[in-house]
Each structure stands twice: as C-alpha cells, then as structure tokens.
N, C-alpha and C positions, 0 to 999 in steps of 0.2 A: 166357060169352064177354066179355061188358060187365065183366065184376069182374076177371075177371083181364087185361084191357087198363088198365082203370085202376089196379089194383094193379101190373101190369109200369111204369105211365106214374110211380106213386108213389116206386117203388124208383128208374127210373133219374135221375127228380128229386134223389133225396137223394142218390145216389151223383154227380151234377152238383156238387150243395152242398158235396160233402165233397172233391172233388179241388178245386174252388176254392179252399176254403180251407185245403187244403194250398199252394196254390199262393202264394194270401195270408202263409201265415206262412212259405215259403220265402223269398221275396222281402227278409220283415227279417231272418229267421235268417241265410239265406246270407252272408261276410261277402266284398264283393268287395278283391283286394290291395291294391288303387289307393286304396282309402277308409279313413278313418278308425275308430276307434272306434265302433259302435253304440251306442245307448243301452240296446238288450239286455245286450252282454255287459256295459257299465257296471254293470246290476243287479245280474246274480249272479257277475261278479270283485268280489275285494275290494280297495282303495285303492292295494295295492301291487300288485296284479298290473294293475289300468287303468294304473296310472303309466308300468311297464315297457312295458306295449304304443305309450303316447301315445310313449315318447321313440325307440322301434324302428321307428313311425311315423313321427316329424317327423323332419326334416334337421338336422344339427347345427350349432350355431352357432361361425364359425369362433374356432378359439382365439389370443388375441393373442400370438405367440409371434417373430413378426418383424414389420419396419417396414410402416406401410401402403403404402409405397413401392413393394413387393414383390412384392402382389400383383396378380394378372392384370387387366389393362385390363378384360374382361370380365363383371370381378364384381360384380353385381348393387349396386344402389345400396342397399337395403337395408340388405345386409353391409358397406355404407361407412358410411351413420348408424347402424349399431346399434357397429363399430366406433369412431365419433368420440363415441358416447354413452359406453360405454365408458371411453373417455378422457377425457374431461368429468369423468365418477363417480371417478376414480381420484386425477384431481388438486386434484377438491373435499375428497377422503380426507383428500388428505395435507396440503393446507391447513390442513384443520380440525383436524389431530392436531397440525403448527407456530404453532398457536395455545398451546399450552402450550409446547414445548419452543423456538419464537421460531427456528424457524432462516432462513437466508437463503439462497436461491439466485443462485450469479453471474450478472450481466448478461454479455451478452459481444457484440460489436459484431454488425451486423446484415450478412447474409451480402450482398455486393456483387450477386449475382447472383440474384433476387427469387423466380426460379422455383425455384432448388436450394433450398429450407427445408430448414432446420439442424432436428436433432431436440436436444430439449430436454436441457439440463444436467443430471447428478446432482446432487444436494444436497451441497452441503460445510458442513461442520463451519469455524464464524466465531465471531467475539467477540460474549458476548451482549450486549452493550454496542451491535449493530449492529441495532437492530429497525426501520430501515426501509431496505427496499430500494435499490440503486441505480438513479439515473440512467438511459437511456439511454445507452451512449456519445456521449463527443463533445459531448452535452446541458449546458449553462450550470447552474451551482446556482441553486437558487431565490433563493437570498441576493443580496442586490445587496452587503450589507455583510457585515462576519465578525459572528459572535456575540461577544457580549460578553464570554462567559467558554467556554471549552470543556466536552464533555461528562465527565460526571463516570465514573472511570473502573469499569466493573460488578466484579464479582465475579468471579475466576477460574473459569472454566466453559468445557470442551468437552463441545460437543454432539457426538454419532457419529453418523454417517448412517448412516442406515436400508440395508439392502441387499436387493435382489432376490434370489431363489433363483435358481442359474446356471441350472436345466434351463426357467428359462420368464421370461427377462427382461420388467421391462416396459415397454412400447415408448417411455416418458419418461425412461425412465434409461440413460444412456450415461456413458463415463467422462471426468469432468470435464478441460476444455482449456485449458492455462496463454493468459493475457491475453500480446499482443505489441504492443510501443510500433507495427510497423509496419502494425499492423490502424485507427489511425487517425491523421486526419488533422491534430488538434492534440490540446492536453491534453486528457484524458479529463476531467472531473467528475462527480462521485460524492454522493449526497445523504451519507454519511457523510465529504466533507472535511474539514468543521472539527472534526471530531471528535478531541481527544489524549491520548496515556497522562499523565493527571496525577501529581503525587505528593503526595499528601493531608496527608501529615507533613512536610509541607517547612518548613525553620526560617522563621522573619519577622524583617526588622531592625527595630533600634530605633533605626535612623539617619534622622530627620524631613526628612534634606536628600538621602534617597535616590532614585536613581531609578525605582525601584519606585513606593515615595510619590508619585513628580511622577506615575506614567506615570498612577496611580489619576487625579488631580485632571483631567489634561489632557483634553479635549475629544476631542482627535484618541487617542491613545492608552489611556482608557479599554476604551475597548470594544474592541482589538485585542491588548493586554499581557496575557503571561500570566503571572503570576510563582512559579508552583507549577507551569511544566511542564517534566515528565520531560526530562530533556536527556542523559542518558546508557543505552547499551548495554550490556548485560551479561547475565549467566547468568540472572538470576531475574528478567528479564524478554522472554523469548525462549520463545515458548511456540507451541503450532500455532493456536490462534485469531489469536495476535498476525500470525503469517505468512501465515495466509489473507485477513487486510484488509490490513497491507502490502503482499500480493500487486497489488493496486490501481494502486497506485504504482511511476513507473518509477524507478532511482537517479540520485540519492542521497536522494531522497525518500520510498524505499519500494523492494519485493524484488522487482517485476517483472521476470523476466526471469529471475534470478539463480539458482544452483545453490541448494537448500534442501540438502542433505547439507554443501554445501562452508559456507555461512554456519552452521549451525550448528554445526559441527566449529569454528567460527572461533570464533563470539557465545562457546558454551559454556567455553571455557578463562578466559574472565574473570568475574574472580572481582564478588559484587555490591555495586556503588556502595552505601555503608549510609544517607546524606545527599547528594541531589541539590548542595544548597548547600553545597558545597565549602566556599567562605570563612566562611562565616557559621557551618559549625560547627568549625572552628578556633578563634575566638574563647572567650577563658573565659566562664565562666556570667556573667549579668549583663553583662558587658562594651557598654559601648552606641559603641563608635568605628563612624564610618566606613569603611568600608572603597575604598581609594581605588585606581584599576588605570589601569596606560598600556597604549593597546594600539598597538603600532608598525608600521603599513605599510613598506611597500619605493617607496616612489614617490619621484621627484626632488626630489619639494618641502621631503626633509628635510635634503638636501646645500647645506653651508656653513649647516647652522640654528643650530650651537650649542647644542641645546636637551638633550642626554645627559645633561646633572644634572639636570636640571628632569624626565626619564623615569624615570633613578633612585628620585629621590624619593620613587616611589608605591610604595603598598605592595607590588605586582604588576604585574610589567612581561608584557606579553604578546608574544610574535613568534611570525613565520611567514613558511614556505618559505625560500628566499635570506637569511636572516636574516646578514647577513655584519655583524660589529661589528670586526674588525683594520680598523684603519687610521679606520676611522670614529665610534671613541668619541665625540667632545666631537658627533657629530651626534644619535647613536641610543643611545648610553649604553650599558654593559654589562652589567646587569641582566636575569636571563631565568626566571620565573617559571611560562611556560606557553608551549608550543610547538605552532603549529596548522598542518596540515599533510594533504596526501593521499601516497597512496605516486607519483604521479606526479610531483606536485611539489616532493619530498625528493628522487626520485631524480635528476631533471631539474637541480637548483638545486647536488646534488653535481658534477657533470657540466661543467656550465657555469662553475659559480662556485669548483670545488673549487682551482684554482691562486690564488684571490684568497683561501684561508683556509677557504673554508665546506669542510669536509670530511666532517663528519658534526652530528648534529643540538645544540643546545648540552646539554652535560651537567653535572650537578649533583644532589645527591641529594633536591632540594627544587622540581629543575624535573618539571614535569607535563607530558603528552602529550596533546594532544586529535587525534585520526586522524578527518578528514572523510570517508566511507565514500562514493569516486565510482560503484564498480561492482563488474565481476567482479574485473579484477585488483588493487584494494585488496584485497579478501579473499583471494585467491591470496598477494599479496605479504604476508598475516598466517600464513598456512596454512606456506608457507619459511619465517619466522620463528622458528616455533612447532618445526619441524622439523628447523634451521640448515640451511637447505642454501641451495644459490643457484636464484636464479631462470631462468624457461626464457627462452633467448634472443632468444625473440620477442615476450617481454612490458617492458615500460619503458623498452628496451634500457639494461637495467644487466647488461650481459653479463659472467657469471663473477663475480658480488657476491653475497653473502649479507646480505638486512636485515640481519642483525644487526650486521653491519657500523659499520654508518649509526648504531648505539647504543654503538659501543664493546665489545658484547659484555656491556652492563651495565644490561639491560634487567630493568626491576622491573613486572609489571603492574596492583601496585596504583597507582603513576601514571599508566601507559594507559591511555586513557578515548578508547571509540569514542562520538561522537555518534549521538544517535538518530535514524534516520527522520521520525518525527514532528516532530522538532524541527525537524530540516533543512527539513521542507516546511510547517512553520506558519511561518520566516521568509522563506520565499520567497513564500506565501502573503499574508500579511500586511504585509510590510516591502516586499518584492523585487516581485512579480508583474509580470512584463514583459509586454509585448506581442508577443512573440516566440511565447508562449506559444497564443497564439492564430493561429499560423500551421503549416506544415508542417515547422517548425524546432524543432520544440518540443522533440522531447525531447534534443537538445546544450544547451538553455539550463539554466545555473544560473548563482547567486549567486560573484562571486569567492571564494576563501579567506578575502581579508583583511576581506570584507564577512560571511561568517559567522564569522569570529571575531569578528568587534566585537560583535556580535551577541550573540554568547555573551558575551562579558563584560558586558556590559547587562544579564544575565539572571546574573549571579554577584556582582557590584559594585553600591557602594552610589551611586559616583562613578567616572564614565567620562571619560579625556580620550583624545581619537582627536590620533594623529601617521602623517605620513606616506599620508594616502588623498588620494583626488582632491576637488580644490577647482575654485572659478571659477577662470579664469586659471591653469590647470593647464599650458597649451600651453608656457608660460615655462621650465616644467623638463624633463629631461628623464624617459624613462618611470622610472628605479630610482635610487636615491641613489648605489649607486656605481655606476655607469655610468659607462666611464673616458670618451665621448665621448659627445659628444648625443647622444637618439635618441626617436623622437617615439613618443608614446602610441598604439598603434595599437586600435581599437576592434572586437575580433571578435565574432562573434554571437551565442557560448555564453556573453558578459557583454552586461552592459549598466550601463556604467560609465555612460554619463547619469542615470538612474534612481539611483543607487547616488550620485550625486555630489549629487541633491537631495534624497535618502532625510538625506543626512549634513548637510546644511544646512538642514535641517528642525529635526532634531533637534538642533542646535547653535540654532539663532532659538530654541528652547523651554525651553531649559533640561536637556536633557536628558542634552545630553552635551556637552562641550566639545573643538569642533575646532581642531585647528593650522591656520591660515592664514597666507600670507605677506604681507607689504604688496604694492601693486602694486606700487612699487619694487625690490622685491628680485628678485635673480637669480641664480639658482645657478651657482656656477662651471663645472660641466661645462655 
C-alpha cells in the first residue's frame, strides 16, 4: 500500500511537470495579434519571410504624396518630423546633385502674410554664368560700388530641370511663378546685377584721344566703363537661359513681366549684329582716325544757336524722337546718321509735330535705327511691323497707322538695331541710378531717350560732342527748340533730368565729352 501511494504520488508529480511545461512553452509559442514578432518564429522564418511579417505588423509610414498643409490637425507629431526629415533628405539630394550641374532657384518675394507659407519654387533652367544665388528681394547689393569690369560672359548652356513623376509629386516642387514689379516695394536687387552679356571679340580703337582711353585712365570712370559690352539685340543672342535672368528685370531693363512667345517672335526675325562696334568696323584695316559723333537733343537751348555746320561736320550726327530739321537747319543741321527712338515717342512726335514736317522718321539708305525697348507695346508695335498691319486702337493711339508707315514702307533690318536689356540697365545702373529707384515709384522711372542715346554713342565713338541736353541755366530756354512759344521744362518722375544734367557736366569737366552750353547772356528767341 506504501509503494503504490508513492508510486501514484510519483506519477502525478511528473504529470504536474509536464502540463507545466506545456504551459511554459505555450506562452512563447502562442503568438498574441497585438504583438510583434517572437524571437521563436524569427528562428525558424527565414529573412524574407520575418521581414514580410515585421512590415504586416508595423504601420505604414505616410507617403509624401500632398502638401503638409493637408493633413489632419490630428496627426501624430511623429508623422510631422519624420515628414520634415524627409524633406530635409530631399533637398540636401538635390543640392548636392546642383553641385555639378550649378543650377539656381528663383528667389521670389516673401509672402505678406507670415502664416500663409508659400511652398517652394521648382527649379528653373538659368545662365550658368549665374552661380550665386539671388538676393532677398527688395535686399541692397552687397556692392556699395559697381565692379570694375563685368562678368565674363559663360558658355552657352541650358540646364533642364529635373521633373517629378506626375503620380507622386514632391511636396518642393510646384510650378514655377513669373516675378511682378507689383510684389515690391522699390527696385528689386539681385546678387547677379552687375553681371552683362559681354562681347569678347569686340574691335579696339587706335584713337589715343578716345573716350574709351580717357574713361580707362579716369579715376571716376575706370571702374564703371565697359567698353566690350553687348549693346545690341538680336537672334543669336536670345536664348531661354538668357530670358530666365532677364526675367529679373522689369523694362526696359529686362523681360519681367513681358510676354516670352510675343518677345521672341519679335527678338527672332533679327537677323545677328556680326560687330558690336558698328563704327569701328567700318573703318578700313589699319586705319587709326577718330572717329567723331554729334549727338543732338531736342531742348531749347539749341534755337537761334547757329551751330548746324559745326553738327554736320562730325562724322555721325545722331537724333531722336521729334527730330524736326525744316525750318531749323542753320540751328540742328541736317545730317542724320542714327536715329533713337521708342515706339511711343515716334509715334507721339508724328502726332504732334507731323504739321511742323516731322512726318515720318528721317530716311536715308545709310541712316541706322536704334529702337529703345520700353515694354510690351514696343514689341507689339514690332510684331504689326513685321506683319504690315495697323495697330490696336488702344495702344499708342496711332489709330488706323501701320508702323511701317512711319519708314516710308522702306524698312531694311539690317539697320534696326534693338538695344539690349543689359545695356539699358548697366546705364541706368552706373550712369543714371536715381533715387526714385528706391522708392514705391520705381518702376516708371527710367533714363530719358536723349540720355540713353548719348550714352550709346559714348560706347560707339571715339569723340563725343553733346548739343541740345539740359545745361545750368536751362530755365532761360524754353523746353524744345522748336517750340513756336515758351514753354517751360517740366520735370516728371519717370526722369530725372537733375541727375542727368550733372551726369553731363561731369563728363564735359573730365574730358569726356564735350557739351553745348550757352553763355549766360544768351537767350533764345522763342
């Protein structure tokens, strides 16, 4: 009885032992829903099949597929750093990959209202000539002076932007948004201002008593004189890098704003400048003359001058606008060499002055056109041109006229020459920069006509004499030479004839160009 109580007592020990440790090894085999992976099954799955189970386990991590904007207030802070980490990763990518290919993204003003954040700019394809960044808008250049010489101009190169796949954008690329003069509040500056299309093969005089020469030696004009830069428009130099940094620029300075279809429909039909320096490669080989230019304003100060031979006499008489010479030879002489002009103020100047003669612009097979490019309807008024028809009646109001008109019908375009962008905004830059510029006026202000033409002949001639611009003692005449009765110089905002009047007596004290002045004595008849 003793053997078999303890033998009963043995057995149901071991049978205690063994449901235990079923109950033991239940516990890890069993695998509860709510939990993870075991380190059992880890054993005996193999790598792929633990993997499949870890990711049927874990939650998924949301895909960037819309703005963070979008989603639910709700969502875990997490899924907000692991999204901004994300993005962090993506535009370290892309950074480090424009390391080689240098591209640049536009700045573009900062959104007025701090809480609305703008989502970031696509990449656009620019001149690789641009490898640093812009400015801030609005932001002062670092330069307090202009560089000494501009930059040198790169190698024709478009870069293409990179593109997202449409089924899963990513949340930094959106499609790029054209700059508006009305998004600030004065000029915009741009670490690439001083930047200009040079032209590397530009002839050189061999005239010692050129202005070029002087501007090198002179103290003030050294470092702002550029006498290799690009001054004209044309087909082969109209390119999409060139119009994404012009884009920069509001006009006549640059294509902000402006239709890109309708300017290139325009740029393209002209044929390419083959020598910037016009005059200088006229000249035979060897040849070392000066080359000597009048350039003639429209101001009162030229009536009763007498001075029409003494204009003649240059080798290249220059006019603009209103250029009326009936009745007024022995003052403004009749010689016309180069003719500068906007489509406003040809058509304005027929309008007004067409019963005193000016009718259409002067013609002659050896006069040249210089077209100062103020905006859209300069290019519209090229596009009718180009088309004969007339223009729409709510533009110039040159109602029922066809440019061509205005040429006689006898228009060559190897003598039309648009100015450059660049050019026009290195002399405003350099020469012109008002104060205006830094106000909420800014963008009506430019340079007059008769101040960028001179300009430009400073930059074509070896020897400059200015007739007919604003002098001290200006108030004595009245505002046009023919002006049949006084009438006083009135000073509007989009110029700044003070500036412009010590710009010219600067350069006359220097030697640089030689201005018409009248004695204080004199007084014009009208």
């Amino acid at each position: 009885m003793t053997r078999y109580c303890r033998g009963l007592s043995q057995r149901q020990a071991f049978l205690l032992l063994t449901v235990l440790a079923l109950l033991f090894i239940l516990l890890f085999v069993v695998k509860d829903p709510r939990a993870k992976d075991s380190r059992c099954q880890f054993i005996w799955k193999n790598d792929a099949s633990a993997q499949e189970n870890q990711q049927k386990a874990e939650p998924q991590v949301p895909i960037m597929t819309l703005s963070p904007r979008v989603h639910n207030k709700e969502t875990t802070s997490v899924s907000s750093k692991d999204l901004k980490k994300q993005e962090r990763e993506a535009v370290q990518g892309e950074q480090a990959e424009g390391k080689e290919k240098r591209k640049l993204e536009t700045i573009r003003p900062a959104p007025e209202n701090p809480q609305s954040k703008a989502e970031p700019a696509a990449k656009t394809p620019v001149s690789e000539h641009l490898d640093k960044l812009p400015r801030a808008p609005g932001a002062l250049s670092t330069r307090k002076t202009p560089m000494a010489t501009g930059a040198v101009p790169a190698k024709k190169k478009v870069v293409q932007a990179t593109k997202s796949p449409a089924s899963s954008p990513h949340p930094t690329t959106r499609r790029r948004q054209r700059l508006k003069a009305s998004e600030f509040k004065s000029e915009p500056r741009w670490d690439f201002e001083e930047e200009y299309s040079l032209d590397m093969s530009s002839l050189q005089t061999n005239c010692s008593a050129s202005v070029k020469i002087k501007a090198s030696k002179s103290p003030w004009l050294q470092n702002i004189f550029l006498p290799n830069i690009t001054l004209f428009l044309d087909s082969g130099r109209f390119t999409q890098s060139e119009w994404n940094r012009l884009e920069h620029f509001a006009p006549p300075f640059g294509f902000m704003e402006l239709n890109q279809s309708l300017v290139q429909k325009v740029v393209t039909r002209f044929p390419p400048v083959r020598q910037q320096q016009l005059l200088l490669a006229s000249l035979p080989t060897g040849y070392s003359k000066c080359i000597t230019c009048a350039v003639v304003g429209n101001g009162g100060i030229l009536n009763d001058s007498r001075v029409g031979r003494e204009i003649d006499s240059h080798d290249y008489v220059f006019r603009l606008s209103g250029a009326v010479i009936k009745g007024y030879e022995q003052d403004v002489g009749t010689r016309t060499s180069f003719y500068g002009f906007t489509a406003f103020s040809l058509t304005q100047s027929i309008l007004i002055l067409g019963r005193r003669g000016f009718q259409h612009v002067p013609l002659g097979k050896d006069v040249r056109y210089l077209h100062f490019l103020e905006g859209t309807r300069d290019y519209e008024w090229l596009e009718a041109m180009f088309l004969n028809q007339t223009l729409a009646k709510t533009h110039l109001s040159w109602f029922r006229h066809r440019p061509q008109e205005a040429f006689r019908n006898a228009l060559d375009l190897d003598r039309y020459l648009l100015l450059h962008p660049d050019f026009l905004r290195y002399m405003k830059n350099r020469f012109l920069r008002s104060k205006t510029l830094d106000t909420a006026h800014w963008r009506i202000y430019r340079p007059t006509t008769g101040a960028l033409l001179l300009l430009t002949a400073l930059h074509l001639c070896d020897k400059v004499s200015a007739y007919g611009f604003i002098t001290e003692g200006h108030q004595r005449f009245s505002d046009h030479y023919y002006d049949t009765s006084w009438k006083r110089l009135i000073f509007y905002i989009n110029h700044d004839f003070r500036l412009e009047r010590m710009v010219w007596k600067r350069l006359h004290d220097e030697g640089i160009i030689w201005l018409y002045q009248r004695p204080q004595s004199d007084k014009a008849k009208n």
